[in-house]
BAFI-3210 file (N, C-alpha, C; in Angstrom, 3 decimals, decimal comma, padded with zeros to 6 digits):
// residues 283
n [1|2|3|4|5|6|7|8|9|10|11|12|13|14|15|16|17|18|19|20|21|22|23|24|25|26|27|28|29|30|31|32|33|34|35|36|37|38|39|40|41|42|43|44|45|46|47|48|49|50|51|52|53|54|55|56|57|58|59|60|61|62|63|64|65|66|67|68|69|70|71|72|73|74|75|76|77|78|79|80|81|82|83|84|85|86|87|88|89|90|91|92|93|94|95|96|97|98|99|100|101|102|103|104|105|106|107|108|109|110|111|112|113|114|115|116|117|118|119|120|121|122|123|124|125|126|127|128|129|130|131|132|133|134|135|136|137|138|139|140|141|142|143|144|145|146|147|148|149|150|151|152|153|154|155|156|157|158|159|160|161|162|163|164|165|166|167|168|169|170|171|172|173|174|175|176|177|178|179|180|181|182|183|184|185|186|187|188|189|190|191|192|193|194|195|196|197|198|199|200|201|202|203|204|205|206|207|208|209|210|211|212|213|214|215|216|217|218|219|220|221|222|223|224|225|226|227|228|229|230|231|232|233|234|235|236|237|238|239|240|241|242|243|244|245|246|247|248|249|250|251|252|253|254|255|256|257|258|259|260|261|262|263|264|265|266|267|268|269|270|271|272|273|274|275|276|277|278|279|280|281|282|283]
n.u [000,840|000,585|001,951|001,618|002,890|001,481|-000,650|-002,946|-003,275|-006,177|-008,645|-011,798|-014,489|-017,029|-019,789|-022,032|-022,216|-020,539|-022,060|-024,026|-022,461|-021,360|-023,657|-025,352|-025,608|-024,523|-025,731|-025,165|-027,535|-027,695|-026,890|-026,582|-026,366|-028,484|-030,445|-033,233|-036,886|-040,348|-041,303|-040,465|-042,228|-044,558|-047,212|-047,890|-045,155|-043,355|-040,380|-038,185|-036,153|-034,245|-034,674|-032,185|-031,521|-029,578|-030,422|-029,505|-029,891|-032,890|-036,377|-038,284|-041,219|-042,900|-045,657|-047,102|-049,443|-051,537|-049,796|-047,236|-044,280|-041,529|-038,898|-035,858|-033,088|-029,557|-031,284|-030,844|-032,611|-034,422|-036,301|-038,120|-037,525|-040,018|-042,508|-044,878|-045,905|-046,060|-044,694|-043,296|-041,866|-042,136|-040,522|-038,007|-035,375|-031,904|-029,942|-028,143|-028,944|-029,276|-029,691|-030,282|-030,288|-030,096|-029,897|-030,865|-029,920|-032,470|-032,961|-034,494|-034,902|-033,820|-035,280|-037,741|-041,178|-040,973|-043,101|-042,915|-041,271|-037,484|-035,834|-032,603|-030,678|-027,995|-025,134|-023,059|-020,183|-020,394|-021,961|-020,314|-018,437|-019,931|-020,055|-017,507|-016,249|-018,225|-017,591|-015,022|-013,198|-011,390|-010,091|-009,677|-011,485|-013,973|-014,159|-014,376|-016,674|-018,029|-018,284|-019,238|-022,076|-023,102|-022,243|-024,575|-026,371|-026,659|-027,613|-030,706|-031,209|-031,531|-033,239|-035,136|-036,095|-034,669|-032,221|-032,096|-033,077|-032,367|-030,339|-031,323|-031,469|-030,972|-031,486|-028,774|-030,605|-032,457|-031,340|-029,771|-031,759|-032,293|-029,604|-030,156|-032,617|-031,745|-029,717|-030,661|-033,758|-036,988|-040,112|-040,998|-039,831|-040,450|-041,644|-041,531|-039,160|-037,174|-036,855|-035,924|-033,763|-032,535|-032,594|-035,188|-038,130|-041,061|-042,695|-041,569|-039,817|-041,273|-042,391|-040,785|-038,997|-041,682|-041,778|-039,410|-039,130|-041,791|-043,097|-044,620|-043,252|-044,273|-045,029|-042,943|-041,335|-043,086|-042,753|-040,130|-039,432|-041,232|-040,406|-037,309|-038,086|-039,183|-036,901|-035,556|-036,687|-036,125|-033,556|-032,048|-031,879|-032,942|-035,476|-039,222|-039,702|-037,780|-036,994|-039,256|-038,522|-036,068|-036,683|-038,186|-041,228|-043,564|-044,140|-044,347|-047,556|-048,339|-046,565|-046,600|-049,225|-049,110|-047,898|-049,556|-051,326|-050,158|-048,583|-050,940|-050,446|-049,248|-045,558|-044,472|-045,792|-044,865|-042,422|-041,544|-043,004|-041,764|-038,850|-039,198|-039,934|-037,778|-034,896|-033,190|-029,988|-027,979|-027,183]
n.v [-001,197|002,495|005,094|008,349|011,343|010,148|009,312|007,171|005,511|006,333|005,160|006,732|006,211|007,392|005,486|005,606|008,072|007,211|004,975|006,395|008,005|005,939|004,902|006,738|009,124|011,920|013,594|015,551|016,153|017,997|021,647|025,260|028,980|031,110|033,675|034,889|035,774|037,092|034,772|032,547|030,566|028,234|025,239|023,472|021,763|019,189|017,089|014,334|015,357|016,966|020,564|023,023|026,217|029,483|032,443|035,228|037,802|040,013|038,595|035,630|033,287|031,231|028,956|026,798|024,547|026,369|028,130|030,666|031,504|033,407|034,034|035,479|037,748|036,610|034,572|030,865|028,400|025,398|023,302|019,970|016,786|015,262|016,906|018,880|022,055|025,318|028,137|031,218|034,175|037,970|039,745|039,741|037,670|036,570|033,578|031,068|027,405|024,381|020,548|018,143|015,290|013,154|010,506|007,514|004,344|002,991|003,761|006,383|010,012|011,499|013,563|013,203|013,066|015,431|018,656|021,185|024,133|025,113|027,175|029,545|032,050|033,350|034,465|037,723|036,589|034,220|033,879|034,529|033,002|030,864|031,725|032,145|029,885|027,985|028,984|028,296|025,198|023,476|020,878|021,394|023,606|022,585|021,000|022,600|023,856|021,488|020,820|023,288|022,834|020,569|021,741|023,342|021,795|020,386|021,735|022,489|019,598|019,955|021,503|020,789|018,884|016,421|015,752|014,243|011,782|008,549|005,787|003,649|-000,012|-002,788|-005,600|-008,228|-009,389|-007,613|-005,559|-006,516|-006,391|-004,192|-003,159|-004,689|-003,814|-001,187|-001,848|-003,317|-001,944|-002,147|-002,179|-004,774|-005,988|-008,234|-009,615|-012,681|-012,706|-011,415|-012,924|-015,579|-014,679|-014,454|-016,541|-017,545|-017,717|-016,671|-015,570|-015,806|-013,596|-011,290|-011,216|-010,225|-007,935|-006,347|-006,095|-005,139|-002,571|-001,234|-001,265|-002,518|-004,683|-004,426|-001,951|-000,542|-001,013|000,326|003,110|003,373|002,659|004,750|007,787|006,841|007,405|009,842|011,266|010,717|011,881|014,340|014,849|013,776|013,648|011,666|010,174|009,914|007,375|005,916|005,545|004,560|002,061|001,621|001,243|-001,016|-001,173|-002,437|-001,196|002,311|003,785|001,942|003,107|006,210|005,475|004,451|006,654|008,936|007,826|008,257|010,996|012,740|013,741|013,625|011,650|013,586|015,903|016,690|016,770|018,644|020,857|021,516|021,516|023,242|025,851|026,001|027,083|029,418|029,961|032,606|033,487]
n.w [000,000|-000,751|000,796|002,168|003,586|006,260|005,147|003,987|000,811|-001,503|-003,455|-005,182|-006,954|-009,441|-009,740|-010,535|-012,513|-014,149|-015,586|-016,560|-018,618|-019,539|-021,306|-022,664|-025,116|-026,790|-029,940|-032,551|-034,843|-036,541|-037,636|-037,476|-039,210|-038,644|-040,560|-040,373|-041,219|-041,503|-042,641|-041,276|-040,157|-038,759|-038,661|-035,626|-036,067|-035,150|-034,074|-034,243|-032,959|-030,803|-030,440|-030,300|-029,413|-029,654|-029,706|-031,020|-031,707|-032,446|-032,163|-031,821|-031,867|-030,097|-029,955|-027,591|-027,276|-025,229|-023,857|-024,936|-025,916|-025,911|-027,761|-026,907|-027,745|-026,813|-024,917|-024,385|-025,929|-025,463|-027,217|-027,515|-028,183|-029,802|-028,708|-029,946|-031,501|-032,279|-034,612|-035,576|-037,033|-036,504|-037,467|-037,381|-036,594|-035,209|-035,158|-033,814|-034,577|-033,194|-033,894|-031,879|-030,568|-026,981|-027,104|-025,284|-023,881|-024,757|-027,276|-027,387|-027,085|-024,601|-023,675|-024,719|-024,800|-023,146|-021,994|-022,593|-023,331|-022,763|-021,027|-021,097|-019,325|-021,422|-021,381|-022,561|-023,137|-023,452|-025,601|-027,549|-027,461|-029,003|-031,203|-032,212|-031,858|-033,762|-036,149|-037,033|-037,965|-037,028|-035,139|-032,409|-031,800|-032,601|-030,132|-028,284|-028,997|-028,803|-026,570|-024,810|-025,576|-024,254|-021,633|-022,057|-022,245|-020,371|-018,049|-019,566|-018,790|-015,992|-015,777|-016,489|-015,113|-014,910|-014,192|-011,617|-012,656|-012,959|-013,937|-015,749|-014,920|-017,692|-018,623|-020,120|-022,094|-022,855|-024,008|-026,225|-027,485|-027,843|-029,905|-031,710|-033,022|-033,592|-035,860|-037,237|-038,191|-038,894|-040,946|-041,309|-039,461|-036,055|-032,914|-033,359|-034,995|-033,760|-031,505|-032,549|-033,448|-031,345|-029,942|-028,108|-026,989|-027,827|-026,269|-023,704|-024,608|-024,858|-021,915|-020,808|-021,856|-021,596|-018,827|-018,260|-019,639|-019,558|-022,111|-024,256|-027,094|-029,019|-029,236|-028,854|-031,478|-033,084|-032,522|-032,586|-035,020|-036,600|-036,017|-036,740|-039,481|-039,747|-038,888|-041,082|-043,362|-042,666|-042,177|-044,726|-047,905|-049,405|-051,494|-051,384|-051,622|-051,559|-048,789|-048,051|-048,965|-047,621|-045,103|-045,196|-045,729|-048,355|-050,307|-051,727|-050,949|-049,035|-046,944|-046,700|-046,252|-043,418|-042,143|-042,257|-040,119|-037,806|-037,679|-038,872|-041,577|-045,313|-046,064|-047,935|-047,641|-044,778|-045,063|-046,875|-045,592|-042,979|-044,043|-045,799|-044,775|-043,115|-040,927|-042,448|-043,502|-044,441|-047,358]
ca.u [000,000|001,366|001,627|002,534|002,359|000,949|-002,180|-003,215|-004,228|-007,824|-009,452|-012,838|-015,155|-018,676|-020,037|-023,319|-021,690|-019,692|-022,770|-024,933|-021,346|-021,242|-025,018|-026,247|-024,219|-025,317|-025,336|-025,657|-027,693|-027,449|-026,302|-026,857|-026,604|-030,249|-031,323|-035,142|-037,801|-041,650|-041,590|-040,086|-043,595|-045,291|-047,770|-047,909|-044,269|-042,688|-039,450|-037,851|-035,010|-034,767|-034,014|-031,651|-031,549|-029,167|-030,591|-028,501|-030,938|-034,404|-037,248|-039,287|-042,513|-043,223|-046,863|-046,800|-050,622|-052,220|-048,396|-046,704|-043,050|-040,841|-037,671|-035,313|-031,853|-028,951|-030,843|-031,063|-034,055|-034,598|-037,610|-037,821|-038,167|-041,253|-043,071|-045,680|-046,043|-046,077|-043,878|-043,200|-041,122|-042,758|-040,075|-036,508|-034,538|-030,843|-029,787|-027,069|-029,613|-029,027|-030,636|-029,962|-030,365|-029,832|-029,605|-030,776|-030,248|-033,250|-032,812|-035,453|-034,420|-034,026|-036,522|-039,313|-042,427|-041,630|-044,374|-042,434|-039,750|-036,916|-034,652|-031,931|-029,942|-026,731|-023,872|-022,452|-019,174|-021,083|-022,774|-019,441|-017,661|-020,869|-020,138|-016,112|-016,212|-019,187|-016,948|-013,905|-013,221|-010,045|-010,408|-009,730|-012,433|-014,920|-014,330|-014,663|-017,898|-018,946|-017,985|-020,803|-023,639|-023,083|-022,947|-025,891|-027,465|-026,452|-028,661|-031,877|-031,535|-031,693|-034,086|-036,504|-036,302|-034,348|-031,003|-032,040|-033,163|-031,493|-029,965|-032,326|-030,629|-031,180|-030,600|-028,311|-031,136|-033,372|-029,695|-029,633|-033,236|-031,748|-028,878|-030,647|-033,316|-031,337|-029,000|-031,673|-034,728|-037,641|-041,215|-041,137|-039,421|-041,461|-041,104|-040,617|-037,875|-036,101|-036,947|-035,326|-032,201|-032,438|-032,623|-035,334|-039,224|-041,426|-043,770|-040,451|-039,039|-042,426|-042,971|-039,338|-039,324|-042,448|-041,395|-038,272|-039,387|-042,657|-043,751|-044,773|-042,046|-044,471|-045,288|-041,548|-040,615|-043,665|-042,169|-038,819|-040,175|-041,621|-039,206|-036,238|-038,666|-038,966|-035,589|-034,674|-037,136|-035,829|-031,850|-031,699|-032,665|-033,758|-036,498|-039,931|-039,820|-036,095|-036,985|-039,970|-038,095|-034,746|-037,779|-038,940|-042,228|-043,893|-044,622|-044,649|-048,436|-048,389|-045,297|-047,558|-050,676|-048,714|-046,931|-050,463|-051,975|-048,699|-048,592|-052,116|-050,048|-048,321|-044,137|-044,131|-046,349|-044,330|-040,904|-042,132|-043,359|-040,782|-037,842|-039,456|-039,550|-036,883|-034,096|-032,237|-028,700|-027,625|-025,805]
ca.v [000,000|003,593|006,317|009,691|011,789|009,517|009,419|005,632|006,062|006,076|005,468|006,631|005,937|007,513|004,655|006,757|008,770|006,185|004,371|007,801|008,156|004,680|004,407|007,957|009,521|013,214|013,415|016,510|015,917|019,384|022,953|026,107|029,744|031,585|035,088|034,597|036,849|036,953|033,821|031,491|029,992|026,766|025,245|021,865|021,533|018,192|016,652|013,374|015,156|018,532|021,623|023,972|027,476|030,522|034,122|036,437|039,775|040,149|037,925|034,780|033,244|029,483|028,464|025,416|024,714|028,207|028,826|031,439|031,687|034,662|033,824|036,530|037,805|036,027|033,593|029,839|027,670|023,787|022,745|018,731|015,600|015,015|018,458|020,042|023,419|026,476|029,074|032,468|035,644|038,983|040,927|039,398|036,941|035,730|032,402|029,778|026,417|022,973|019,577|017,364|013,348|012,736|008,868|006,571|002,960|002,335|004,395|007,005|011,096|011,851|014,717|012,376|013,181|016,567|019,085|022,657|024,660|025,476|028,037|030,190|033,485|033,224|036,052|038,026|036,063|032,785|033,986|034,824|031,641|030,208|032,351|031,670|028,358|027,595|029,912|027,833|023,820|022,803|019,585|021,545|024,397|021,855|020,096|023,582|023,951|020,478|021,480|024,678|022,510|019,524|022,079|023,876|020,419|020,239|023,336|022,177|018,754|020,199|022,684|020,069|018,009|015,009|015,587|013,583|010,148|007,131|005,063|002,107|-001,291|-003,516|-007,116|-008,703|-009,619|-006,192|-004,625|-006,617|-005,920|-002,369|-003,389|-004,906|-002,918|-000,228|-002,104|-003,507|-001,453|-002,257|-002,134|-006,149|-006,381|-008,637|-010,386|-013,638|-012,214|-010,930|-014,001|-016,445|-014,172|-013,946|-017,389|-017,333|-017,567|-014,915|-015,278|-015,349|-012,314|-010,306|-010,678|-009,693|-006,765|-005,567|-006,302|-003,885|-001,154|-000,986|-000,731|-003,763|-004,738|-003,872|-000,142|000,046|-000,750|001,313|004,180|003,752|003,081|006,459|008,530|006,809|007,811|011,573|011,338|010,470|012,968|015,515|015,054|013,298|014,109|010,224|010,320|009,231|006,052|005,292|005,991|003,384|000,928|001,595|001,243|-001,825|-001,206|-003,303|000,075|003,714|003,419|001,573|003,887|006,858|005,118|004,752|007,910|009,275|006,980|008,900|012,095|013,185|014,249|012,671|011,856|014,587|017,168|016,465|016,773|020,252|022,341|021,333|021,397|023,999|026,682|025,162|028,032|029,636|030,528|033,887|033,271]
ca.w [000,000|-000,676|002,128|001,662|004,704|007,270|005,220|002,729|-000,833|-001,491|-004,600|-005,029|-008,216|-009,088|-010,503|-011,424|-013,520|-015,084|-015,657|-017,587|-019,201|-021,069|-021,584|-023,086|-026,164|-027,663|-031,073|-033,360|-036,299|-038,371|-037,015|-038,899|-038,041|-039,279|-040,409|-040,279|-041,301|-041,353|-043,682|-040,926|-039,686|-038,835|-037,266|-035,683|-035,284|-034,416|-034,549|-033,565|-032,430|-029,152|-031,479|-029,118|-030,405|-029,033|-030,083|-030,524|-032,130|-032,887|-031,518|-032,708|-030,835|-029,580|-029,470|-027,001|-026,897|-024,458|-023,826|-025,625|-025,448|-026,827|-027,977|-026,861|-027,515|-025,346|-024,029|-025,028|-025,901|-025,772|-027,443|-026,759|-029,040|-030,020|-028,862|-030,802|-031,545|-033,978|-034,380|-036,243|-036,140|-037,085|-037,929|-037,446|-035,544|-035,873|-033,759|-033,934|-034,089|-033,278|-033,801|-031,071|-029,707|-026,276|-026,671|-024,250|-024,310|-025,440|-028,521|-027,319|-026,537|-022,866|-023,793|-025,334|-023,130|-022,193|-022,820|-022,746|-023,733|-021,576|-021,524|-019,652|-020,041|-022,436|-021,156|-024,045|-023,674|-024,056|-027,405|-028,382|-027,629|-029,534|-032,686|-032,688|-032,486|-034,876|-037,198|-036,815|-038,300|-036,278|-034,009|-030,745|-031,723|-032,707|-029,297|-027,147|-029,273|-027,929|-024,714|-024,892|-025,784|-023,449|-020,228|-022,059|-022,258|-018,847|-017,716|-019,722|-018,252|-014,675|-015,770|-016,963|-013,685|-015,533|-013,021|-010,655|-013,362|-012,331|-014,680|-015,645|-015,553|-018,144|-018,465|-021,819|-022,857|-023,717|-024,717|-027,095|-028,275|-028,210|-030,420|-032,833|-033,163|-033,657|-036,746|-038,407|-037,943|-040,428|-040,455|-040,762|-037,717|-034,925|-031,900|-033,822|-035,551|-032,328|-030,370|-033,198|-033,408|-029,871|-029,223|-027,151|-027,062|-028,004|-024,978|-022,837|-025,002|-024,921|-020,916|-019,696|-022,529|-020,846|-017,306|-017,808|-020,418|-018,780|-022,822|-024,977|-028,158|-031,063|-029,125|-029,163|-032,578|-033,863|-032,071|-032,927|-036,702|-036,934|-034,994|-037,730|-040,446|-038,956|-039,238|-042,626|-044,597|-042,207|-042,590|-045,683|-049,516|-050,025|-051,952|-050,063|-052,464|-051,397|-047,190|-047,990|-049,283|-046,466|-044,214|-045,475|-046,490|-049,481|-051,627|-050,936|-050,534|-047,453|-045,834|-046,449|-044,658|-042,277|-041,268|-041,930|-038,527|-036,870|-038,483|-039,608|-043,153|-045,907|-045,581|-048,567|-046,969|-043,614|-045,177|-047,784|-044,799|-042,251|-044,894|-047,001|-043,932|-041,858|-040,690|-043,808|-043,319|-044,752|-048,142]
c.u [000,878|000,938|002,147|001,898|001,234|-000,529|-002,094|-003,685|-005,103|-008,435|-011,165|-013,771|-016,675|-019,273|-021,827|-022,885|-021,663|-020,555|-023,610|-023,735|-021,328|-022,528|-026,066|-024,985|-025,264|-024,920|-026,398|-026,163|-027,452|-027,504|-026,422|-026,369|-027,531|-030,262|-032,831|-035,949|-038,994|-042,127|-041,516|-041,621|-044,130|-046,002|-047,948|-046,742|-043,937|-041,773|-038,715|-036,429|-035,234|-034,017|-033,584|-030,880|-031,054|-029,665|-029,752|-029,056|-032,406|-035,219|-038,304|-040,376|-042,693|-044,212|-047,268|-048,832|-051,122|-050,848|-047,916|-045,146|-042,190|-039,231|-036,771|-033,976|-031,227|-029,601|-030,931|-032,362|-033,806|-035,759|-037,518|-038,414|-039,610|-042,742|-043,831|-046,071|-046,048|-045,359|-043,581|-042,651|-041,845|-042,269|-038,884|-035,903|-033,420|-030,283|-028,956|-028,739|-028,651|-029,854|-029,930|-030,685|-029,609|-030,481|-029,786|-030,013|-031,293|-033,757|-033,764|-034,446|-034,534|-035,189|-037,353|-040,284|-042,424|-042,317|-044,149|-041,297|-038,671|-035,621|-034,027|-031,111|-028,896|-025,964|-023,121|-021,305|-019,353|-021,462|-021,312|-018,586|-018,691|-020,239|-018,436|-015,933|-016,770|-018,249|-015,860|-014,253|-012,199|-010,255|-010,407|-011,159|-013,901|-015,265|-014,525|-016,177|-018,953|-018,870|-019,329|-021,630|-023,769|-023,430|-024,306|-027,102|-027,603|-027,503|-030,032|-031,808|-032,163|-032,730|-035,301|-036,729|-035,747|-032,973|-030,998|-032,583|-032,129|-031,320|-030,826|-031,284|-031,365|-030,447|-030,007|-029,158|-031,610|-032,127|-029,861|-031,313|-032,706|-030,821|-029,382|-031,809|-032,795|-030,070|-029,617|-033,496|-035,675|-038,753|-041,414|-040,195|-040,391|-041,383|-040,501|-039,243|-036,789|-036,338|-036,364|-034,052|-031,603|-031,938|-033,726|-036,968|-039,798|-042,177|-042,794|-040,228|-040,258|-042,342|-041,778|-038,988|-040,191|-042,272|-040,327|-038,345|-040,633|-044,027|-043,477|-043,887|-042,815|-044,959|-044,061|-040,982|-041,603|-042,882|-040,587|-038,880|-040,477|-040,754|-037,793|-037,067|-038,844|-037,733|-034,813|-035,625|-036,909|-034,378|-031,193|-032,179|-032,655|-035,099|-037,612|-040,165|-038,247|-036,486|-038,096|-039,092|-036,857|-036,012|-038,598|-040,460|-042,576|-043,946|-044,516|-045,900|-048,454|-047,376|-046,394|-048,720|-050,590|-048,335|-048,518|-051,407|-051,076|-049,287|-049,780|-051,811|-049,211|-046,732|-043,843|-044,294|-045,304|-042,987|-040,783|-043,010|-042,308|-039,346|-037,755|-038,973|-038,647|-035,961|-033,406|-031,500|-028,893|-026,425|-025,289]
c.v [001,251|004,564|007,393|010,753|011,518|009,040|007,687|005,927|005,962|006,131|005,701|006,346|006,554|006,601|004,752|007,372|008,069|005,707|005,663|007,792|006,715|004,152|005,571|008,396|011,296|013,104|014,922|016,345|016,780|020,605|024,031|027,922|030,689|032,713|034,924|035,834|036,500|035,082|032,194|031,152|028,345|026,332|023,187|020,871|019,680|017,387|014,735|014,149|016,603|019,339|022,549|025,664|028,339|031,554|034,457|038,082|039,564|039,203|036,654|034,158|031,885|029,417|027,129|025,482|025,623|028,602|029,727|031,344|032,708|034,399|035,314|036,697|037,233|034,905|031,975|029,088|026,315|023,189|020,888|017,952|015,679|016,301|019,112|021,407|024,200|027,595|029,814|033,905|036,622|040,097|039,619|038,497|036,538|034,630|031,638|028,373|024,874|021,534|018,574|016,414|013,443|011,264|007,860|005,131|002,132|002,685|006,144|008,506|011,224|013,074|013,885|012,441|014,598|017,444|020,503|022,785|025,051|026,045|028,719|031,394|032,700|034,421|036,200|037,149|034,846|032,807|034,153|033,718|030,865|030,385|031,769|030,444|027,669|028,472|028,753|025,873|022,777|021,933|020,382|022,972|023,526|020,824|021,251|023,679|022,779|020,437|022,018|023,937|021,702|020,139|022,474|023,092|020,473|020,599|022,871|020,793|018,873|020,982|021,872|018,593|016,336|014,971|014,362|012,141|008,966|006,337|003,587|001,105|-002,554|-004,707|-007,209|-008,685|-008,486|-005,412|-005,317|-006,644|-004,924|-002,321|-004,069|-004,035|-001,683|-000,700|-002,389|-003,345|-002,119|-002,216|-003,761|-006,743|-006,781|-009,032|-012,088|-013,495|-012,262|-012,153|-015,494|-015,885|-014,325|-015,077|-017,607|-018,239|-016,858|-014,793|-014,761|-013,474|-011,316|-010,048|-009,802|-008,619|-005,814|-005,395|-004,904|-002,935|-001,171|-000,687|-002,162|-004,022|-004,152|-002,462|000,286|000,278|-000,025|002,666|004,270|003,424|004,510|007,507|008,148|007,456|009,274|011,715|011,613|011,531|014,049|016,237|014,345|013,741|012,398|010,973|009,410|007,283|005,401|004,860|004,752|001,551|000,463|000,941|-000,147|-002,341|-001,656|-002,326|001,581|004,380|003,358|002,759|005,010|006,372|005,565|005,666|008,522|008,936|007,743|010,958|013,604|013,803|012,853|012,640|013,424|015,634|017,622|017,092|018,279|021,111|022,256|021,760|023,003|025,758|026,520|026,698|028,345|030,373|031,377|033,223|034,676]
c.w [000,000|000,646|001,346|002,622|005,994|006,221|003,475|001,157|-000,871|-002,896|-004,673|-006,788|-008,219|-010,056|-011,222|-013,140|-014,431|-016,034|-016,728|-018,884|-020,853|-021,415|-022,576|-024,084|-027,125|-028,917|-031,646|-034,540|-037,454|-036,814|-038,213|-038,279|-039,061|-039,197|-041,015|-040,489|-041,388|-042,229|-042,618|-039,559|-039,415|-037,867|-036,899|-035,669|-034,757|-034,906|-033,366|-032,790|-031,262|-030,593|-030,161|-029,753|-029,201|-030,091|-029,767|-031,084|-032,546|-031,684|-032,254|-031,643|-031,073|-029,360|-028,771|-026,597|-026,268|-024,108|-024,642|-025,135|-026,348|-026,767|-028,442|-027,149|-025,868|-024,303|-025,264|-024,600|-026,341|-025,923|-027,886|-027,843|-028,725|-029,556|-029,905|-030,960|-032,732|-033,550|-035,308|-035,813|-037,142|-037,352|-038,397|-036,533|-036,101|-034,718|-034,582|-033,747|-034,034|-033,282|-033,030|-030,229|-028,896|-026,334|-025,847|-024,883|-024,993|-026,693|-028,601|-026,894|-025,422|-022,731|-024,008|-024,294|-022,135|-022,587|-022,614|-023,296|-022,691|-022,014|-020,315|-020,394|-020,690|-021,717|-022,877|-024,531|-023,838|-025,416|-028,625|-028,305|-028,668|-030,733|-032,843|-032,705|-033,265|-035,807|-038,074|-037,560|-037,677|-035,540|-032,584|-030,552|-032,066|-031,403|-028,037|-027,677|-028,716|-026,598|-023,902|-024,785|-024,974|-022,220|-020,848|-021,629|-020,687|-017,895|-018,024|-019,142|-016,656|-015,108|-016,009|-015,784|-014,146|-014,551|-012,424|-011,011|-013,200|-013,798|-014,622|-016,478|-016,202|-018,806|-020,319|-022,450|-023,695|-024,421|-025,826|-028,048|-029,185|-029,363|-031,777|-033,377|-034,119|-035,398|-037,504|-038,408|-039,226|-040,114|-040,219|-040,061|-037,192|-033,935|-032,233|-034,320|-034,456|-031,761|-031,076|-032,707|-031,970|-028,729|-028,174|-027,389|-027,385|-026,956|-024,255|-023,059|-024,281|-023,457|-020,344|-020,460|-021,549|-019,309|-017,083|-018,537|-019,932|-020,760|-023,624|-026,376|-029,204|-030,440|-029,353|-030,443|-033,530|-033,764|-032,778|-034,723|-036,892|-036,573|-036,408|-039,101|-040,829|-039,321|-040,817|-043,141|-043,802|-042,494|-043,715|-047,002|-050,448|-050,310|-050,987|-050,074|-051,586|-049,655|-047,268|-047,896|-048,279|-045,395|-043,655|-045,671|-047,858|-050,421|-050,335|-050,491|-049,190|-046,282|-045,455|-045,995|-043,731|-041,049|-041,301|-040,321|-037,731|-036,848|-038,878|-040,980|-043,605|-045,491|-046,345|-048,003|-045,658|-043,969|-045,943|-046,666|-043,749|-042,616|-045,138|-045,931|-042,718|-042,162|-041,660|-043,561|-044,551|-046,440|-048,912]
res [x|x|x|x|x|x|x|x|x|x|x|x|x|x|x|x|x|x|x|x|x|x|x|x|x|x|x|x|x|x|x|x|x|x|x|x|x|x|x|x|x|x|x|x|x|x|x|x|x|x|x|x|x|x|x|x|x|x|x|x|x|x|x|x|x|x|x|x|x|x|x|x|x|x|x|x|x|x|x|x|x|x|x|x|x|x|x|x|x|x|x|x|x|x|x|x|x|x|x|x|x|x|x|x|x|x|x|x|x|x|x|x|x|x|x|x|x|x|x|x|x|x|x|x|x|x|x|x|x|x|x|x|x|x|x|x|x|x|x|x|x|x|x|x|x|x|x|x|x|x|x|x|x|x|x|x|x|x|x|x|x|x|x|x|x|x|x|x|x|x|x|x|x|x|x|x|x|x|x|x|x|x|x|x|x|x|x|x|x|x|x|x|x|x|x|x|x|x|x|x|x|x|x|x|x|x|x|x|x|x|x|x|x|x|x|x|x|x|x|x|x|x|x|x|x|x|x|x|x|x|x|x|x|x|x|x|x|x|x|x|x|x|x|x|x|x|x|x|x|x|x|x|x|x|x|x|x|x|x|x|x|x|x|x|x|x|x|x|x|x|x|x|x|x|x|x|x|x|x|x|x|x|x]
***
């Protein structure tokens, strides 16, 4: 054992941490930085992923069902997977945005389910570390920029009462639900499927699924079906024919049914008002 001034070594470990650390992963899908004018509108709003927006001049407006929210210079705003809403600026706004997945294990956003926006001041020399490093392409300015958003994340996590979420432990087995799931998503995905690959049963699979996600396998892989689908006609320029067929849907027919039962629109309609008035950088 080492000493060093009467006193023993001590190792300590936070095995919390550790545990959030190798189980949750942020991921930026698209970044932009927006001069907006009366045009940037919509109503009905919803994304599979948290959109996290710093103002930095003007003003734009959040309709969260009887909520109103005014998106002000300096501060920052975290509007949350899956969130509905409408929104419009009536003069001017300029903002750094971001599209961002907080990752669980079970493929879902750590936002999914919350039903506001949440925001906090920005200090000038925050907006300005924002702007120089979004400027910049260098490995160590692209890693102070992930720096920024992680405490920011930090901030709306505590702000939205998620701090204090415990790490849910799940057995090999549902991991590897998660793991597959997640490699070979499809709409004809089933529990037979998973419970061959799986080795298993499907009664088995189905009860101990539901036992520890508290949510039945075909609510899950609907969800995480639609949510990858959101995805792709949002950050991709696949055609809706191509996203069917990645998708594994029999025709583009059926895909659109589908997202319609989800959705209440087509993938097109969905992807041409979302797309069409989505934030337009300054060229």
């Amino acid at each position: 054992m080492c000493r060093r001034k009467g006193m023993e070594m001590k190792i300590e470990t936070n095995k919390t941490a550790l545990g959030w650390m190798g189980q949750v992963r942020m991921e930026v899908i698209e970044s932009g930085h927006a001069y907006l004018d009366h045009s940037w509108q919509y109503q009905n709003a919803c994304a599979p992923f948290s959109r996290l927006y710093f103002v930095r001049k003007g003003e734009g407006i959040l309709d969260i069902g009887a909520r109103r929210v005014v998106l002000r210079p300096r501060h920052a705003y975290l509007i949350p997977a899956g969130l509905n809403y409408d929104y419009h600026c009536e003069s001017h706004m300029e903002k750094w945005y971001f599209h961002i997945n907080i990752r669980m294990p079970d493929g879902f956003d750590l936002f999914q389910g919350c039903h506001t926006c949440y925001q906090k001041d920005v200090s000038e020399q925050e907006m300005r570390w924002i702007e120089a490093d979004y400027e910049q392409s260098s490995l160590d300015r692209v890693y102070f920029l992930q720096g920024e958003l992680m405490r920011t994340m930090g901030d709306m996590i505590r702000l939205a009462g998620l701090a204090g979420k415990e790490v849910r432990s799940y057995s090999p087995l549902v991991r590897d639900v998660f793991a597959y799931v997640e490699k070979t998503m499809s709409s004809r995905l089933n529990v037979a499927e998973l419970a061959e690959t799986l080795n298993i049963s499907p009664s088995t699979l189905a009860k101990r699924f539901k036992k520890e996600t508290e949510m039945s396998i075909g609510a899950y892989l609907d969800q995480i079906l639609f949510n990858q689908a959101c995805r792709l006609l949002l950050t991709t320029d696949l055609t809706v024919g191509q996203i069917s067929d990645r998708l594994g849907f029999c025709d583009q027919f059926y895909f659109s049914r589908y997202f319609k039962r989800h959705q209440q629109g087509t993938p097109t309609g969905y992807r041409s008002r979302m797309k069409g008035l989505r934030q337009r950088p300054q060229t």
